[in-house]
TORFI-471524 format. One record per residue (C-alpha): residue in one letter; x, y, z. Coordinates in pm, whole numbers, m for minus. Layout:
BEGIN
 type      u      v      w
    A      X      Y      Z
...
This chain:
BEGIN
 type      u      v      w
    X  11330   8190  15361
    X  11605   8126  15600
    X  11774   8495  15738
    X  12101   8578  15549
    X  12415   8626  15764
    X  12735   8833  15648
    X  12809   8919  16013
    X  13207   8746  16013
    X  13266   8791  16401
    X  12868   8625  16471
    X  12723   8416  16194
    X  12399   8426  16351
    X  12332   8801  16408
    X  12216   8976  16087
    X  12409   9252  15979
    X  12253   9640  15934
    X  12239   9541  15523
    X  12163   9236  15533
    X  11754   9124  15442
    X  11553   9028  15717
    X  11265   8945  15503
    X  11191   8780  15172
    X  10837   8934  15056
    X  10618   8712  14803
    X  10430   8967  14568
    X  10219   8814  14318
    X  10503   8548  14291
    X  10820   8773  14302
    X  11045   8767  14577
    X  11173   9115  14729
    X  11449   9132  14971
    X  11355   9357  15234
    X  11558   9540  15564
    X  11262   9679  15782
    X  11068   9527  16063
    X  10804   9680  15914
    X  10602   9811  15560
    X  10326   9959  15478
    X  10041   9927  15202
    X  10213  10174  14964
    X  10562   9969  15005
    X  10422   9674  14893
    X  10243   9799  14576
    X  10541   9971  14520
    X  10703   9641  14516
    X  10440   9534  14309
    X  10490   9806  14087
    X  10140   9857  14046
    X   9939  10192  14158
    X   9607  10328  14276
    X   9491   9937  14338
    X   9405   9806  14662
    X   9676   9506  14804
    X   9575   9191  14941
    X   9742   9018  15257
    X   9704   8580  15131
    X   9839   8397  15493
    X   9960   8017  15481
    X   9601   7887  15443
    X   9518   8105  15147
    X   9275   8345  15361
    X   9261   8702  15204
    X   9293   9006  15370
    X   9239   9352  15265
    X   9486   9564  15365
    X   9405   9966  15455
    X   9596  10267  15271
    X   9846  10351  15515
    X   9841  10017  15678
    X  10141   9955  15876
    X  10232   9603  15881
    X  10463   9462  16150
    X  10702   9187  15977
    X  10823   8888  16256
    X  11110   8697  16227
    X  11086   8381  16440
    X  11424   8162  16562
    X  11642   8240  16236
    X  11334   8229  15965
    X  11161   8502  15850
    X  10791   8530  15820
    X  10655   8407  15487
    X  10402   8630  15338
    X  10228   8699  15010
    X  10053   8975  14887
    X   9907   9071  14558
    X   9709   9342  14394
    X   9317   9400  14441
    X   9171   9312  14204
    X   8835   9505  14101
    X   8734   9230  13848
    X   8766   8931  14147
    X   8547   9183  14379
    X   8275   9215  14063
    X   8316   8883  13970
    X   8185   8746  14391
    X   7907   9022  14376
    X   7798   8861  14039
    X   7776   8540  14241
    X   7610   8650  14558
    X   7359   8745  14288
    X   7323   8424  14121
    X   7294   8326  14457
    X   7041   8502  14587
    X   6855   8437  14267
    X   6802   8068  14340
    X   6833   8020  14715
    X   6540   8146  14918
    X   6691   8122  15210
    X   6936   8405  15327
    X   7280   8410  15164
    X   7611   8604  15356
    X   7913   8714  15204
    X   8227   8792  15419
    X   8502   8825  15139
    X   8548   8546  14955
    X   8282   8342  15167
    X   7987   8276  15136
    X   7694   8089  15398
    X   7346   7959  15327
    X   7161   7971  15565
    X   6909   7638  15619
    X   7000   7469  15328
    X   6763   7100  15337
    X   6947   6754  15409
    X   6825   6484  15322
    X   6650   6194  15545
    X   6894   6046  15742
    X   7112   6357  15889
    X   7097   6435  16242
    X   6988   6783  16096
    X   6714   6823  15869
    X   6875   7188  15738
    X   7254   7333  15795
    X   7397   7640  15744
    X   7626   7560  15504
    X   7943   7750  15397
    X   8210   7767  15121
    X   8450   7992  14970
    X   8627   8129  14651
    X   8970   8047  14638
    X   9227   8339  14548
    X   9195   8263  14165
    X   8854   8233  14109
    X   8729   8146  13880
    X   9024   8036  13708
    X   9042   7756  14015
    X   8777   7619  14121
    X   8592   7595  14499
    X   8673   7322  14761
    X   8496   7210  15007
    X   8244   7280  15231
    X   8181   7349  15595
    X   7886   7240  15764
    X   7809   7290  16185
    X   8059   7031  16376
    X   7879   6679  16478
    X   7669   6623  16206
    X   7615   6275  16137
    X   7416   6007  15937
    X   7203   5744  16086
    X   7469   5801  16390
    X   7744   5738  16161
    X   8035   5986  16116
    X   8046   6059  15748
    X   8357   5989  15548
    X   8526   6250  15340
    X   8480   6495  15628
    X   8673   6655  15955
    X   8459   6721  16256
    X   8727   6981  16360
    X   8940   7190  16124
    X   9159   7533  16197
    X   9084   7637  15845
    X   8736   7804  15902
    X   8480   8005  15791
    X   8436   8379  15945
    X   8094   8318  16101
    X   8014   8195  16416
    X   8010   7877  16552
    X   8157   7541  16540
    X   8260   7416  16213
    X   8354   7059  16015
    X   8450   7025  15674
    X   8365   6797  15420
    X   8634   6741  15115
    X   8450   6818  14820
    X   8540   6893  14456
    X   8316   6944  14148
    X   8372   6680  13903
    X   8434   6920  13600
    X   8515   7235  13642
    X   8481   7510  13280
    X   8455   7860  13379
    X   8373   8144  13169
    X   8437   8536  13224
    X   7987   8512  13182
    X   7878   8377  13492
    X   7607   8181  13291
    X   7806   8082  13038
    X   8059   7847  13275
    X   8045   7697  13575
    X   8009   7879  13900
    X   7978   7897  14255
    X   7573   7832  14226
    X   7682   7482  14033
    X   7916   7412  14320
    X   7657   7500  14632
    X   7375   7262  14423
    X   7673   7005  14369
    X   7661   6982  14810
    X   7305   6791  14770
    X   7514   6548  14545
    X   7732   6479  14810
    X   7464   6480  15140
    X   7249   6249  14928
    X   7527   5975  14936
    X   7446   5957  15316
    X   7759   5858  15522
């Protein structure tokens, strides 16, 4: 998304017309002039209202955006900012409180949701770990349940017998939004067939049993 020049005396200053931005909504691109645009702009855009928009930054994290949010737009050395946004979307928000449920329904151990995240609290490793329970989290991705989950992120320096296990980062930027220290390991289910029923396809309670899978190969 490289800043368009018409300028014929400077080819590197933009002119007053020309867009400063290219804005990704739900896979369109919009030219836009302003520095700046707010929540109603962009489902304008959109050319959806009364729905709530979504902010979606370069590692898929979702934000929420406010009404009347005002969102500052920053060009950096002759690229613009890339950002996406799409519509909220009530049946993704019913859809995770459906799973928290499911959850809660098996886990006896406390369960968080932040979002699209979700932690479990003290979930058991087996013999071997340098823990004998984790907090352990995981996520939706944007498309859920359409896509399925990836990975999940367990406290940083866990090991096995000493060993560092494979498949797994002891540091990562991409991280959960609860506290501490975080690793990840790289872990997708096997089959993934998702239903609109959250007991008639896979779902998020599949993928959190599917971690004991993985923790029981040891390192």
């Amino acid at each position: 998304m490289q800043t368009v020049n018409t300028n014929a005396s400077d080819p590197n200053v933009i002119g007053p017309r020309d867009p400063k931005y290219i804005l990704n909504i739900e896979g369109v691109e919009h030219q836009w002039h302003k520095d700046t645009i707010t929540t109603e702009e962009i489902a304008k855009l959109g050319g959806w209202v009364g729905e709530g928009v979504i902010e979606i930054d370069a590692n898929n994290v979702e934000r929420t955006l406010a009404p009347g949010e005002v969102i500052k737009l920053k060009p950096g050395q002759g690229f613009a900012k890339k950002i996406k946004w799409k519509r909220g979307d009530s049946l993704f928000d019913t859809r995770l409180t459906n799973e928290m449920q499911h959850l809660q329904g098996h886990f006896k151990t406390q369960i968080i949701q932040d979002g699209s995240w979700f932690l479990i609290k003290d979930y058991p490793l087996p013999v071997g770990w340098s823990l004998r329970q984790a907090d352990i989290a995981f996520r939706a991705q944007p498309d859920y349940p359409g896509t399925p989950p990836y990975g999940f992120w367990v406290p940083t320096g866990l090991r096995f017998n000493g060993a560092m296990p494979g498949n797994y980062q002891d540091a990562v930027a991409d991280t959960p939004p609860f506290p501490g220290q975080w690793g990840m390991f790289s872990w997708a289910p096997d089959q993934w067939r998702p239903s609109s029923d959250i007991g008639a396809g896979f779902n998020l309670l599949n993928f959190a049993l599917s971690f004991a899978v993985r923790l029981g190969e040891g390192a």
